[in-house]
C-alpha positions in Angstrom: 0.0 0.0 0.0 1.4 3.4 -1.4 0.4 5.3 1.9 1.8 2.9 4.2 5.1 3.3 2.5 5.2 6.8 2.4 3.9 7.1 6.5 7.1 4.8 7.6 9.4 6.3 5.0 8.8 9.8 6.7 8.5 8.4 9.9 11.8 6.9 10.0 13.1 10.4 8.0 11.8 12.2 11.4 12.6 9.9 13.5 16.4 10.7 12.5 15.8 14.3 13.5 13.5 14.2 16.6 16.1 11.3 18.1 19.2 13.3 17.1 17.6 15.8 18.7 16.1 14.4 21.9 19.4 12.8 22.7 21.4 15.5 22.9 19.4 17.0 25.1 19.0 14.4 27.4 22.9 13.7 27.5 22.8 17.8 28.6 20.6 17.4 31.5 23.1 16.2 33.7 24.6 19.7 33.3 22.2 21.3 33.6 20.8 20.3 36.9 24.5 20.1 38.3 25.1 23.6 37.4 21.5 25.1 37.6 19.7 24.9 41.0 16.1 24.0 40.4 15.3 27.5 41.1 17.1 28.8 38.3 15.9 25.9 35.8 12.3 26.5 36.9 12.9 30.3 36.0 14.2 29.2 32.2 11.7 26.6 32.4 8.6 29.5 33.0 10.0 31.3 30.0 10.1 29.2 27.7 6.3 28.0 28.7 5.3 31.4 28.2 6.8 32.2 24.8 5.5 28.5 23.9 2.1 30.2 24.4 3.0 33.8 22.9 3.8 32.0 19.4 0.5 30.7 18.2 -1.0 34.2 19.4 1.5 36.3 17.7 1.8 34.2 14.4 -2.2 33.3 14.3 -1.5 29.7 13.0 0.0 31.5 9.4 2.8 28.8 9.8 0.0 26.4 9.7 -2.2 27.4 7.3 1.1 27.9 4.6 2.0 24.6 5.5 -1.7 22.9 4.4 -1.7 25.1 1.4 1.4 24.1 0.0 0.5 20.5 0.1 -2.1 20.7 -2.3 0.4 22.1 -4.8 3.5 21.9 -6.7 3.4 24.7 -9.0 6.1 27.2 -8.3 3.7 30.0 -9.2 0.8 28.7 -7.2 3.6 28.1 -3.9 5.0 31.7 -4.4 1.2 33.0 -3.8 1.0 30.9 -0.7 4.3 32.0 1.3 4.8 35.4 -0.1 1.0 35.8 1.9 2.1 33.9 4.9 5.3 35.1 5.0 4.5 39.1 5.1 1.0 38.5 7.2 3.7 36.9 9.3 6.0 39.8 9.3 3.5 42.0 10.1 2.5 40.2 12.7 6.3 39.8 14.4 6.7 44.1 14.0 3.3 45.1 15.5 3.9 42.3 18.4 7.4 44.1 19.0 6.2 47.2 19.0 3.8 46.7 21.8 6.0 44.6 23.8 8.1 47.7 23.5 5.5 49.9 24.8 4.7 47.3 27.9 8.9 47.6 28.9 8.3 51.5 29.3 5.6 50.7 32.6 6.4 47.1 33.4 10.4 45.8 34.3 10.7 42.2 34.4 14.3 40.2 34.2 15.6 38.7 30.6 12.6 41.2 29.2 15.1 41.8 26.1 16.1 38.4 25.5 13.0 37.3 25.7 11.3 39.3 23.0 14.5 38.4 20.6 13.7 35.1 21.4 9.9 34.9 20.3 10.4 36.8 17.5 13.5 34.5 16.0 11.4 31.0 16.7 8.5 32.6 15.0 10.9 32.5 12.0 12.2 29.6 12.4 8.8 28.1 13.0 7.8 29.5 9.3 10.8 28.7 7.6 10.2 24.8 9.4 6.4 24.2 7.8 7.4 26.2 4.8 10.4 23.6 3.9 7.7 21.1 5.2 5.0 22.2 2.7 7.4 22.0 0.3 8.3 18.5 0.7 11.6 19.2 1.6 11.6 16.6 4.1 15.4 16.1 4.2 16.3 19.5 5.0 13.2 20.0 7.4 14.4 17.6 9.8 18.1 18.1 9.6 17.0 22.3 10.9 16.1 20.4 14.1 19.4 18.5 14.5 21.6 21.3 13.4 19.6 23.6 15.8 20.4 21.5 18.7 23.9 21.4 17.5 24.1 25.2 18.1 22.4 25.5 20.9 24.1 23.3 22.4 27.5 24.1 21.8 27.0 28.1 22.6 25.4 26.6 26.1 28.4 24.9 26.9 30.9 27.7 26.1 28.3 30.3 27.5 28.2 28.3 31.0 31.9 27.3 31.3 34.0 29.9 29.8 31.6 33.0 29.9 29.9 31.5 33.1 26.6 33.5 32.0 24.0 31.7 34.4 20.2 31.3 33.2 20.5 34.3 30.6 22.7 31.8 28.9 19.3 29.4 27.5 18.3 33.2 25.5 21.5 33.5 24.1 22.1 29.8 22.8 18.5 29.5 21.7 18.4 32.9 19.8 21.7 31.9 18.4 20.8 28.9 17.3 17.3 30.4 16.0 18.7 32.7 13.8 21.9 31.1 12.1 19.7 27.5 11.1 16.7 30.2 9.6 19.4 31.3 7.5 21.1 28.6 6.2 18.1 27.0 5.5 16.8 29.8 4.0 20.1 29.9 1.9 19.6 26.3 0.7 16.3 26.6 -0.1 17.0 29.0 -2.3 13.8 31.0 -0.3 13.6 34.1 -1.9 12.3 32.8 -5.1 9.3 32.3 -3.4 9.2 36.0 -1.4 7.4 38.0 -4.3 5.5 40.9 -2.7 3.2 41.5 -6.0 1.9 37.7 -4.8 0.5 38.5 -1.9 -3.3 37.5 -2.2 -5.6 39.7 0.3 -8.5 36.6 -0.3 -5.6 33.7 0.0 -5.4 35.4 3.5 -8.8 35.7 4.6 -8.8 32.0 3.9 -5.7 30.9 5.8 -7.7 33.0 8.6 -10.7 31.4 8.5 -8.5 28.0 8.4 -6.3 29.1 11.2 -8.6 30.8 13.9 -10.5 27.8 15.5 -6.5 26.4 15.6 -5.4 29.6 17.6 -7.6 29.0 20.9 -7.0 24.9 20.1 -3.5 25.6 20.7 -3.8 28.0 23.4 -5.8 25.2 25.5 -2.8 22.6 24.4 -0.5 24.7 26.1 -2.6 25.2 29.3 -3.1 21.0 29.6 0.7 20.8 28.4 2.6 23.7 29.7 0.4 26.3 32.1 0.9 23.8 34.9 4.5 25.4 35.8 2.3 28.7 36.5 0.1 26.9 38.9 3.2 25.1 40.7 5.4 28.1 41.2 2.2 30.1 42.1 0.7 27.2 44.8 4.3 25.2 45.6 7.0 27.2 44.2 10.1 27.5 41.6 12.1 24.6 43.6 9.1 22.4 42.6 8.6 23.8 38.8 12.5 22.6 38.3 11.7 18.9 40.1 8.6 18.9 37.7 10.6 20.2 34.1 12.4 17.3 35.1 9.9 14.7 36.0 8.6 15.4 32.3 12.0 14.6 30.6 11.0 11.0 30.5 7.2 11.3 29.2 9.8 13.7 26.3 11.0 10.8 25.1 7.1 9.2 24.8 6.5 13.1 22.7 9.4 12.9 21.0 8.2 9.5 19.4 4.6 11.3 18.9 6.2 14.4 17.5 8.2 12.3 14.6 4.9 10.3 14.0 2.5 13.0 14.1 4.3 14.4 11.6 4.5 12.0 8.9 0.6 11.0 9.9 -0.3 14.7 9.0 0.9 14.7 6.0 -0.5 11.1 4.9 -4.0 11.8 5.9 -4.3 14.9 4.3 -3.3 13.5 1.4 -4.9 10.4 1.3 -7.9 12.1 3.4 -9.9 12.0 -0.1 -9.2 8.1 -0.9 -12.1 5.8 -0.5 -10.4 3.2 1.6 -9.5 5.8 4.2 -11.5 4.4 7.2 -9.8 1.4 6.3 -6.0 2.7 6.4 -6.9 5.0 9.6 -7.8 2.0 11.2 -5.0 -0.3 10.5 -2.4 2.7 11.5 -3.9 3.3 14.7 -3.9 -0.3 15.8 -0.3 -0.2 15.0 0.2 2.8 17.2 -1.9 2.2 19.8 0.4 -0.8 20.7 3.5 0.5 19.9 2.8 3.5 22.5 1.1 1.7 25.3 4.2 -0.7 25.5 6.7 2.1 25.2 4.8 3.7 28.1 5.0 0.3 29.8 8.9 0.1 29.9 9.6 3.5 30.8 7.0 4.3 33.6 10.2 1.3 35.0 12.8 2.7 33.3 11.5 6.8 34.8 12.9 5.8 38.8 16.7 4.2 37.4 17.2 7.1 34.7 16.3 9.6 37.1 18.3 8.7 39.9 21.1 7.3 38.1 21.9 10.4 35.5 20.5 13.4 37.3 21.3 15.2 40.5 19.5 14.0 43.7 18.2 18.2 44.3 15.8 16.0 41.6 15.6 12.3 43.0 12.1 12.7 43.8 11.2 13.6 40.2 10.6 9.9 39.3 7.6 9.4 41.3 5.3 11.8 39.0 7.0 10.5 35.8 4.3 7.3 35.4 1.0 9.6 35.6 2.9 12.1 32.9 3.7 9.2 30.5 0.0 7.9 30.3 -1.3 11.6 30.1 1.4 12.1 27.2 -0.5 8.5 25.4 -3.6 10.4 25.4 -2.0 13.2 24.1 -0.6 11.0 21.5 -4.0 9.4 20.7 -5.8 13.0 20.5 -3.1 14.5 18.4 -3.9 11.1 15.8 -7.6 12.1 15.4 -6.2 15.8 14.9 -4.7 14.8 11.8 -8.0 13.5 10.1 -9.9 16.7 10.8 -6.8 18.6 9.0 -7.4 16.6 6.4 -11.1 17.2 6.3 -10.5 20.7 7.1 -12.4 20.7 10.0 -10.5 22.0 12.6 -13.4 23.6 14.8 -13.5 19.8 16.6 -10.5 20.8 17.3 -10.8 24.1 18.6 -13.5 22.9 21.1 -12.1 19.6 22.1 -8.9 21.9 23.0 -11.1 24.3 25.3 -12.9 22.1 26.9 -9.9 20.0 28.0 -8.4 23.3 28.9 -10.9 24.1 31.4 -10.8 20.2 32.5 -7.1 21.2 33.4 -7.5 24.3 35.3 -10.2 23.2 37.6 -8.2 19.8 38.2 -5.2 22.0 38.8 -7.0 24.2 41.6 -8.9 21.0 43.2 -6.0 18.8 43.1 -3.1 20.4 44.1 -3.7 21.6 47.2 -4.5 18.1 48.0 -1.6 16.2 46.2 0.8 18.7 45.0 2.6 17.9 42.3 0.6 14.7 42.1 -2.6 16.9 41.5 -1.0 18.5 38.6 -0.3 15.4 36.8 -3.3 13.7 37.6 -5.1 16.9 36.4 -3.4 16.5 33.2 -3.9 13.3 32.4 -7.5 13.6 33.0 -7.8 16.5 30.1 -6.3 14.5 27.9 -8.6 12.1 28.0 -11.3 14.2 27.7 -9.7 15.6 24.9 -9.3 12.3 23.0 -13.1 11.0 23.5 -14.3 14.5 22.7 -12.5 14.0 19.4 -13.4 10.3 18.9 -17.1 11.5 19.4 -16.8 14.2 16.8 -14.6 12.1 13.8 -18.0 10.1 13.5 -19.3 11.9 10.6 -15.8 12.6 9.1 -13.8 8.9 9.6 -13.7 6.0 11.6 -11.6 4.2 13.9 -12.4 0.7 14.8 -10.6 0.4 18.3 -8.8 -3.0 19.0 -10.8 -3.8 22.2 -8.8 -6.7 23.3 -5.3 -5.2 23.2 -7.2 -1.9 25.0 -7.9 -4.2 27.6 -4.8 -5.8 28.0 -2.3 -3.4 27.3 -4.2 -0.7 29.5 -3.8 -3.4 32.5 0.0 -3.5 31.9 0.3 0.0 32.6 -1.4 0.0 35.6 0.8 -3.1 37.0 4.1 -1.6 35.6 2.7 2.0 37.9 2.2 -0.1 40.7 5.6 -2.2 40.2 7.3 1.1 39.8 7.4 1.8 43.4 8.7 -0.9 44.4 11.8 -0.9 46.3 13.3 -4.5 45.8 15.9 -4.5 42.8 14.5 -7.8 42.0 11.1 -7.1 41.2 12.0 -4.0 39.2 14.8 -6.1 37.1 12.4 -9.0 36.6 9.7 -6.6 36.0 11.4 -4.3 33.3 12.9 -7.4 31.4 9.2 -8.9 31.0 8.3 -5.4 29.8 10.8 -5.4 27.3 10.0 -9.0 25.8 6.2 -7.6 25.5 7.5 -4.7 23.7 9.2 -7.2 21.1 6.5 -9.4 21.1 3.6 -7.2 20.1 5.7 -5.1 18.4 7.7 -7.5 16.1 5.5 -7.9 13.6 5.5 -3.7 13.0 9.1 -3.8 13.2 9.5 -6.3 10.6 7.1 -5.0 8.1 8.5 -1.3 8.0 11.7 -2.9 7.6 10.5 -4.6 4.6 8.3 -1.8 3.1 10.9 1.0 3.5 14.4 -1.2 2.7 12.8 -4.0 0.8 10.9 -4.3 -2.7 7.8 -4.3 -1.6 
């Protein structure tokens, strides 16, 4: 099957990237949190949530919106029209979002204001730059940006912390860096300015990227309050000390997103495309089967792998990070699973179920976060987001009825969902035994289920078939 091939060929394309890229940041936390207190990466930490949040705001979802377009086209004319309009809504956008921020510094001083505004404005760039080289099918080069930009970031980190000794201002200056000088080789070697023509800028191309983009807008906003507005709540109710032991707690559920992030991917682009073909009920089916097991038995071996990883590779200010790890890795498998029906409605261009799934979840996650936490701390946090993103997910299931269908594989449901639950229960344990025995079983069901996955990407992608 042609779309199979193309999902697992751009799959394992990602994959390259998002690993590359994941495992260099792991191998940095050690540094980090032996040089950072958890104050100080809590404070870094609550930046970067809130320019997270700033970007969809700023940009209105142009990046998006560009990036649909230019899927359903390979004219160089017609792809001209499309970023020229993105790309100077986009710039207007960036100077009128300045320009206030500008005016708010006059009557409101807040440290790393400066940097911060730099640093918004050069990932909004980026960002555009990323889904433009996306749209364009430039796969090769859109996931190399993300390894390269680690790369930089990176190395400035390590000579800003060590020789220059900089302290937290040194995360603005290796991420600006790093911002800027990928934008513009990429820029370079995609030969972008053949597509920056002013005279193609299309007032109606833009209404209609609008009209695509706004129910997206408040859809992300509410992502980032079930993903990232919980490190306002726990400095607010418990602290920056806890904030840094929960940025770290969520390292391990990273490595569960960073798997969803290169899947997601490729899936977006398959079911839009394919979104049209008559079998596609069919096909959405089959890949989420696949998925859905894959996932759940990753989640499996690392809510046991979370304890050993933390408390062998970070420093003990963040022992206790561990224990919330298990509860984040099943909220980031709904995530996963809600972010797979989110693909479909792009490709239906539907993206209001989207929009109100999103907000409803949100407010899920706020009024968990205010129950909860004074009850269980940083427990209640987690718990609260799990239980939006499940929400999420059904609200989404509920609403795909009229657009696609899933057929859910009960019995591995069943199962699989009961082998999270032991492996959380297991995880606590404190005989080395029982975690040993416990994570090698884990690891043979992995293979097990898995196997058959493993050996049929293999064949599609290297093989002749």
């Amino acid at each position: 099957m042609k779309q199979t091939k193309k999902l697992w060929q751009d799959t394992l394309l990602y994959s390259f990237a998002h690993f590359g890229t994941s495992l260099l940041a792991f191998i940095m936390l050690p540094i980090y949190t032996t040089y950072f207190s958890p104050e100080a990466f809590g404070t870094w930490d609550l930046f970067l949530t809130t320019i997270t949040l700033l970007m969809p705001l700023v940009s209105f979802e142009l990046n998006s919106a560009t990036y649909r377009w230019l899927l359903q086209t390979s004219d160089k004319q017609e792809q001209a029209k499309i970023i020229s309009t993105g790309f100077f809504a986009l710039l207007r956008h960036m100077i009128s979002s300045a320009l206030l921020a500008i005016i708010l510094f006059l009557f409101i001083d807040f440290p790393f204001q400066w940097q911060a505004l730099i640093l918004l404005q050069s990932m909004l760039f980026f960002s555009f730059l990323q889904q433009c080289v996306r749209g364009l099918m430039l796969n090769r080069l859109f996931a190399s940006m993300s390894i390269i930009h680690s790369i930089v970031m990176i190395s400035f980190m390590i000579y800003f912390i060590f020789q220059l000794e900089l302290g937290v201002v040194a995360f603005f200056y290796a991420q600006i860096i790093a911002s800027i000088s990928v934008s513009l080789f990429t820029w370079m070697k995609s030969k972008f300015s053949q597509f920056i023509i002013y005279r193609q800028y299309t007032s109606s191309l833009l209404s209609d990227f609008y009209r695509y983009a706004w129910p997206i807008i408040p859809a992300t906003a509410s992502w980032w309050i079930m993903t990232m507005s919980d490190r306002w709540f726990i400095s607010a109710f418990l602290g920056l000390t806890s904030n840094g032991i929960y940025a770290i707690a969520l390292k391990v559920p990273a490595l569960l997103l960073m798997m969803n992030t290169v899947f997601s991917l490729a899936w977006k682009d398959s079911a839009i495309i394919y979104y049209d073909d008559a079998n596609k009920d069919a096909y959405f089916t089959t890949i989420f089967t696949h998925y859905f097991r894959f996932l759940t038995t990753t989640v499996i071996v690392l809510i046991l792998l979370a304890k050993p990883l933390i408390i062998l590779f970070i420093d003990s200010a963040y022992e206790a990070a561990w224990q919330y790890s298990g509860i984040l890795l099943i909220a980031t498998l709904f995530h996963a699973f809600a972010l797979f029906w989110s693909a479909g409605f792009h490709g239906a261009k539907e993206t209001s179920p989207i929009f109100r799934s999103s907000v409803i979840g949100a407010g899920v996650n706020i009024v968990g976060n205010l129950l909860l936490i004074p009850l269980f701390g940083l427990y209640g946090i987690a718990m609260a987001t799990m239980i939006a993103f499940i929400v999420t997910w059904v609200m989404r299931v509920k609403a795909a009825e009229k657009l696609f269908k899933v057929v859910f594989p009960v019995r591995d449901m069943m199962v699989l969902f009961g082998g999270v639950i032991i492996a959380m229960v297991v995880s606590f344990s404190e005989s080395l035994v029982i975690m040993s025995g416990a994570l090698i079983g884990a690891c043979g069901v992995f293979l097990w289920v898995n196997w058959g996955l493993v050996r049929n990407v293999w064949r599609r992608v290297v093989g002749n078939e």
